[in-house]
Each structure stands twice: as C-alpha cells, then as structure tokens.
C-alpha positions in Angstrom: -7.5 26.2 -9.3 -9.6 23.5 -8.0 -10.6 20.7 -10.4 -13.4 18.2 -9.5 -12.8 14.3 -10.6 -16.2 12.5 -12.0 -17.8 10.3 -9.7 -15.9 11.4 -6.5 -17.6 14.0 -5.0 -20.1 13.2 -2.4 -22.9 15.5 -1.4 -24.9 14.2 1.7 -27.2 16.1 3.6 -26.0 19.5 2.5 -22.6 18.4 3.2 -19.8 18.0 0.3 -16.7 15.6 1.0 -13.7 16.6 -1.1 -9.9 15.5 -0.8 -7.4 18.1 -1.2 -4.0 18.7 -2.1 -2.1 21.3 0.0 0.2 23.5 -2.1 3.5 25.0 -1.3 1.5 28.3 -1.5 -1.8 26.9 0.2 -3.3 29.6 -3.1 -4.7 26.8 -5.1 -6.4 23.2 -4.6 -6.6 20.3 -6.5 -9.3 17.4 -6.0 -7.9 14.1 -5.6 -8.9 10.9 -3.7 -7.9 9.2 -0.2 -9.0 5.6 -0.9 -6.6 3.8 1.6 -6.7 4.8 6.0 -3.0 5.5 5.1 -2.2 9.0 4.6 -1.8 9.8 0.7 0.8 12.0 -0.6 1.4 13.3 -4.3 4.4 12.4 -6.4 7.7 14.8 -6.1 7.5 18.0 -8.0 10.9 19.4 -8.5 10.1 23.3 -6.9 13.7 24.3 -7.1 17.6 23.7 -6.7 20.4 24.1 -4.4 22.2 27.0 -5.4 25.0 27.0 -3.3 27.6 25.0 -5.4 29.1 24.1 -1.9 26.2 22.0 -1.0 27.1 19.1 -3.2 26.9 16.2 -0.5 23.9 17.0 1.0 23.0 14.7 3.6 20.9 16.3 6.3 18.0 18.5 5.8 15.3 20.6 8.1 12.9 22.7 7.9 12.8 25.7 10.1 9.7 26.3 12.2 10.9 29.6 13.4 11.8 31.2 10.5 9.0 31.2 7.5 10.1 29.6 4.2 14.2 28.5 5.7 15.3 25.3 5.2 18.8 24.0 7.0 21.5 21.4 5.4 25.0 20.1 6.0 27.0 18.0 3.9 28.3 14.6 4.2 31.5 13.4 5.6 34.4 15.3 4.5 33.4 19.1 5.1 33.6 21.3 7.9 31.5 22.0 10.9 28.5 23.6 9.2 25.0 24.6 8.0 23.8 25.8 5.3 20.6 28.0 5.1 18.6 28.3 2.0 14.7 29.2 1.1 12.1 26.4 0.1 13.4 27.0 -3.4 17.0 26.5 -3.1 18.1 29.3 -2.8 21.3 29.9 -0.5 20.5 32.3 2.0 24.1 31.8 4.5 26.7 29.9 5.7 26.6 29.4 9.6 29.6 27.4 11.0 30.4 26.0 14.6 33.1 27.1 15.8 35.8 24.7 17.1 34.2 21.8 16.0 35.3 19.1 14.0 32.9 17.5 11.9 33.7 13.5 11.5 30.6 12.0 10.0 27.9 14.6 10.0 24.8 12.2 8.3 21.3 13.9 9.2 19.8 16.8 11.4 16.9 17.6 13.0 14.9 20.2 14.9 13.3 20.1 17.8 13.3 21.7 21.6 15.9 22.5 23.9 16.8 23.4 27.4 15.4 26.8 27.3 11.4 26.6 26.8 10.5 27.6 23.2 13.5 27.7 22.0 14.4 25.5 18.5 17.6 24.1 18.3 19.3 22.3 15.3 20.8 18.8 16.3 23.8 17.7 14.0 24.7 13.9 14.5 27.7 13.1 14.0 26.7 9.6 14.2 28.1 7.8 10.5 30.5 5.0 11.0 30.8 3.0 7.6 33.0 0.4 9.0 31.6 0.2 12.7 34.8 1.4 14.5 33.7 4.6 16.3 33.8 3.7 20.1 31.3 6.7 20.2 29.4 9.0 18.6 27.6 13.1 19.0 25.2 15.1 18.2 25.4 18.7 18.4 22.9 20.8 19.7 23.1 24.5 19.2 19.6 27.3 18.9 18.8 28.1 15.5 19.6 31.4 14.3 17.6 34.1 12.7 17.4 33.7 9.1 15.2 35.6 6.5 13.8 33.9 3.2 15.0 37.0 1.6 18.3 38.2 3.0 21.4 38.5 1.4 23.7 35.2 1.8 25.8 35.9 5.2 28.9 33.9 6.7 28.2 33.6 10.8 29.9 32.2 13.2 28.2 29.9 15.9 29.9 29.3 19.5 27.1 28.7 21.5 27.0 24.9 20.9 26.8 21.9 23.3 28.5 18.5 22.5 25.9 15.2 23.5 28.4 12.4 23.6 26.5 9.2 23.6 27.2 5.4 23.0 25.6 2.2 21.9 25.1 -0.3 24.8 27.5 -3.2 24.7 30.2 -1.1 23.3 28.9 -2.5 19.7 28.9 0.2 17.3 26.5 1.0 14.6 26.7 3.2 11.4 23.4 5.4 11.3 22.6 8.1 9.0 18.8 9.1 10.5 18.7 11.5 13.6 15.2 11.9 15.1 14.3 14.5 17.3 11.0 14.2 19.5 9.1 17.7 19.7 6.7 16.6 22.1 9.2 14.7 24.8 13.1 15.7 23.5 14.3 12.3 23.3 17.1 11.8 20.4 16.4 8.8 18.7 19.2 7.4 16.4 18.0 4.7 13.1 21.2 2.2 12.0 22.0 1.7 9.0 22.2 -2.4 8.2 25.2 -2.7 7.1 25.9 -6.3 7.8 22.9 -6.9 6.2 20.9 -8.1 8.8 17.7 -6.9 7.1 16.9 -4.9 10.4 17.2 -1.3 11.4 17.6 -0.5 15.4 16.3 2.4 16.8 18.3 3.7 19.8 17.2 6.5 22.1 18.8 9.2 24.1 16.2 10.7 26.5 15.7 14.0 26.9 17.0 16.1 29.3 20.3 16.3 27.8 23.5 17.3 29.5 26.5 18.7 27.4 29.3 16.9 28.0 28.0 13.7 29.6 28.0 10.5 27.3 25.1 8.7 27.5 24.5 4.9 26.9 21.6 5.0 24.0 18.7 2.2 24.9 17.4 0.5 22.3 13.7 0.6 21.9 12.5 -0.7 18.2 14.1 -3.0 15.8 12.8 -3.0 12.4 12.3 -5.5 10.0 12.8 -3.9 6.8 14.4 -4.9 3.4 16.5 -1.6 2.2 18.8 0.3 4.8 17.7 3.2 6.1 19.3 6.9 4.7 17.5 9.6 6.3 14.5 10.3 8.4 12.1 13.0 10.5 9.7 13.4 13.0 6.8 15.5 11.7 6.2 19.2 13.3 3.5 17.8 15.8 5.3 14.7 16.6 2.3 12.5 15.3 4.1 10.8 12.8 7.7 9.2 11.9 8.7 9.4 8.0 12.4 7.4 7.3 13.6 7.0 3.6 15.4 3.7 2.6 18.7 3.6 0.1 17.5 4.0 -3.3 20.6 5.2 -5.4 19.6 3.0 -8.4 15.8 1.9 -8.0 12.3 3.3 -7.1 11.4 2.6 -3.9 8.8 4.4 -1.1 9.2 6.0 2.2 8.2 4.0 5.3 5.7 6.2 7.3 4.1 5.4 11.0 1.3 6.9 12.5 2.1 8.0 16.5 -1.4 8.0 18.3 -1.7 10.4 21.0 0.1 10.0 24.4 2.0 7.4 22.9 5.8 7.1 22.5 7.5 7.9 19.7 9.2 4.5 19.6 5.2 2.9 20.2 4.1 3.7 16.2 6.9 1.4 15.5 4.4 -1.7 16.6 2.7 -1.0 13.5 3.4 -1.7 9.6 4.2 1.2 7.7 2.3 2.8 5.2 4.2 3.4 1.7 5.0 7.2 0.3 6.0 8.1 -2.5 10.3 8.9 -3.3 11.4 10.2 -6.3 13.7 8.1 -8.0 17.3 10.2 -7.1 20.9 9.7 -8.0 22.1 9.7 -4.0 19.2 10.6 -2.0 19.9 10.7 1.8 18.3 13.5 2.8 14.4 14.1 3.5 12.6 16.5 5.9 8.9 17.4 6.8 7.8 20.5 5.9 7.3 23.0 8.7 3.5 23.0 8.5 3.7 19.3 8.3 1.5 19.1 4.8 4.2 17.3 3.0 7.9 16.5 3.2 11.0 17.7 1.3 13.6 14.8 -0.3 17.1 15.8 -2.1 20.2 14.1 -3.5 24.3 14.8 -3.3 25.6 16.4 -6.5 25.8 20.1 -7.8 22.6 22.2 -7.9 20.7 19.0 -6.9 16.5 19.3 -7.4 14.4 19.9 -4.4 11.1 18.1 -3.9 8.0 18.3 -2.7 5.4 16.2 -1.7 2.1 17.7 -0.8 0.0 15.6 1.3 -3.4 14.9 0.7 -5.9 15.8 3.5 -9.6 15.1 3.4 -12.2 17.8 4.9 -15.5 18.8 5.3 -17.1 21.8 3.3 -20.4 22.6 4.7 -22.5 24.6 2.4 -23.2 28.5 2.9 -26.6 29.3 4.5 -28.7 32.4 3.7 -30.4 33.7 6.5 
C-alpha cells in the first residue's frame, strides 16, 4: 500500500520524485522522505523471534546470500562449536556444528568469499578476550551449507573447516566482538572493543588470501574515535558500506554507518564521520547483520526467544510517467 505525504511529492517535467521504503516482502511501499545525503533507515519493526530456545546468547548474526530467506547465528562464549540456521522470522531451521573445534570466545560472524571462486563461506571469530590475555586469536572459515527457509530443523556435522590463526602486532592483545568480512577484496578486518576506555576503537586487518594454519600478524589500518564500545558489525552485500553497532544494554543509542566510494578500501570510508541509524533500544544487543539484498539490516539481543528486527532502508528513485503511443 503506497501512501503519499502532503507537500512531498515533486512532479517536474513529467517526472515524479518519490522516497521509498523497501519491505521485507518488496509487495508494498510506503512514501517517506530523504532530507539528509545520509542514507535514512526506518525504525526496528520486531518481524519475528528466535525460536530455538538454545539460541539464548546470541552474539553473531548473517545473512545468507546463497540461500533465499536463511539467516546464520552462534552464541556467546560458553557454548560449543556451532551455528545455528533459522529463516528471516526466527524460525530454527538446524543445528550445524564444527567438528573438533573448540569454541573459546566466538563474538560475531560474517560472510563473505573464499578460496574457491563463488563460493560463500561463514567466518566465526573466535576473537573475544574480556581481560586482554589471549596471546592470539582465530577465525574460522568453513563454505556455507545448503539450507532451505522451509526444511525441517536438521543436526549436521561440519569437517571441512580451516583455522586462520592471527595476532595483534606488538604482542598487545585486544578484546573485539565485530568480524568484518570484505566481499569485494577478502580482507578480515577485526573492530576492538575499548575496554580500557580509551574512547577509541582499532580496526585491524588480515588480508586476504588466507592460508589455514599460518598465523598472521593483523595491521592496523583505522582507529576510531568514538564514545560507546563497539558490539557488533557488517559489511553490506556490495561492500559499499560499513554498519557497526555500539554497547547499548541500558540506553538508546544509533548505529555508526560509513559510506565506501568505489575502488576505495574498505578501511578508506573510515576517513569520514559516520552517519547515525537508527537501534532499537535492546536488553543485550550484540548482534546486527545487513540483509542479503542490502535494503536494511537485522539487530537481536541474548535471552530466550529474543525479537528480531528490521530496518528497511529508505531509497529515493525516479518514476517516469507512462506514455501512450
């Protein structure tokens, strides 16, 4: 249903300007207005919950490009090696575990390419250190499996994983809870967590090709000045934009968004100030994903049968009218 707002539609020349916002569905538009250049997105609608009662720390989220309507997760520190697969609504669709791994610290995933072309892979960084004592940390890499929106929940097993052990440079180490993947170059990009309350977050990057097995010193390559620590992050589908979402267990607060220009690095957009989005207000957010067409992004909490949210971004176009011949 498409609703028009007084006073903001513009008809020049034949030509009507209207601003949109993209549905989960993409079956029904809503007028709204794009009065800043920084991209605008709507407030969080609640479009499910997790089902699976054994998703109750959830700290890493993606969404999967390959298969239509999947979304991954893992849990905070504490569980096993593994990822959970549910649909956009919640809905738990499987339980898919590496085998002979031991999960440490597992804060946030990502997807993003590989070593075989057109392959997706999910990357699971085992990168959390709360007290700064981990000599070194990994991030698994391992293709994403075939999943339907509408199977029946399965239990798989997943061997063919590789381990990328990596370091901070000086031997200093970091606690981090964002894993960025790069879908245009590869690079792994790790975001620390200030927890000496430095009122900076680094930005440490692995570049791709990556070799299982061989640690890797990370480089840094951004340091940002912000005032909350950062909890979660993504890269969006097409690589032209970085989303990261600060701690906000007991106040409002926005997501910090950069735009990458093209044939840029990922690291470059950093140069910039952020434009705000909007986070809904959630008991302990710390995890947040694009969605897979890159029209929005997805935010969720720890606890039992925790809301999912939306946020449909808001995209100007063109209409041109229709002609009779």
């Amino acid at each position: 249903m498409e609703k028009s707002m007084p006073g903001r539609n513009l008809a020049l020349g034949g030509i009507m300007l209207l601003s949109v916002i993209f549905s989960e569905s993409n079956s029904s538009l809503a007028v709204a207005t794009t009065d800043s250049a920084c991209p605008q997105f709507a407030d969080g609608v609640a479009v499910g919950n997790i089902q699976s009662a054994l998703l109750n720390e959830t700290s890493g989220l993606a969404a999967s490009r390959k298969n239509s309507n999947v979304l991954w997760a893992h849990n905070d520190s504490g569980d096993s090696a593994r990822v959970f697969a549910m649909d956009v609504q919640g809905r738990h669709l499987g339980i898919y575990n590496l085998v002979g791994v031991t999960a440490l610290d597992w804060e946030d995933m990502a997807i993003g390419p590989g070593p075989v072309t057109g392959q997706d892979y999910l990357y699971l960084g085992d990168i959390g250190d709360n007290y700064r004592l981990r000599p070194s940390i990994v991030v698994y890499r391992v293709p994403e499996p075939t999943v339907s929106a509408t199977q029946t929940p399965v239990s798989v097993d997943l061997s063919d994983w590789d381990r990328l052990p990596m370091r901070y440079p000086g031997g200093v180490a970091y606690d981090s809870e964002t894993l960025l993947v790069d879908p245009i170059s590869g690079d792994l990009f790790g975001v620390t967590r200030d927890r000496a309350g430095e009122g900076v977050a680094r930005v440490f990057r692995n570049p791709a090709p990556h070799t299982a097995g061989v640690t890797v010193t990370l480089e840094l390559v951004a340091t940002l000045s912000l005032a909350t620590e950062i909890k979660a992050g993504d890269v969006s589908p097409s690589g032209d934009a970085v989303l990261l979402r600060p701690h906000s267990f007991s106040a409002p607060s926005s997501g910090y968004y950069w735009t990458r220009a093209p044939a840029t690095n990922l690291w470059d957009a950093f140069a910039a100030q952020p434009c705000l989005t909007p986070l809904t207000n959630e008991a302990q957010g710390e995890a947040l994903a694009f969605a897979a067409d890159g029209n929005g992004y997805r935010t969720t909490s720890e606890g039992t049968n925790p809301p999912l949210y939306f946020y449909a971004r808001q995209i100007t176009r063109l209409y041109l009218p229709l002609i009779s011949r």
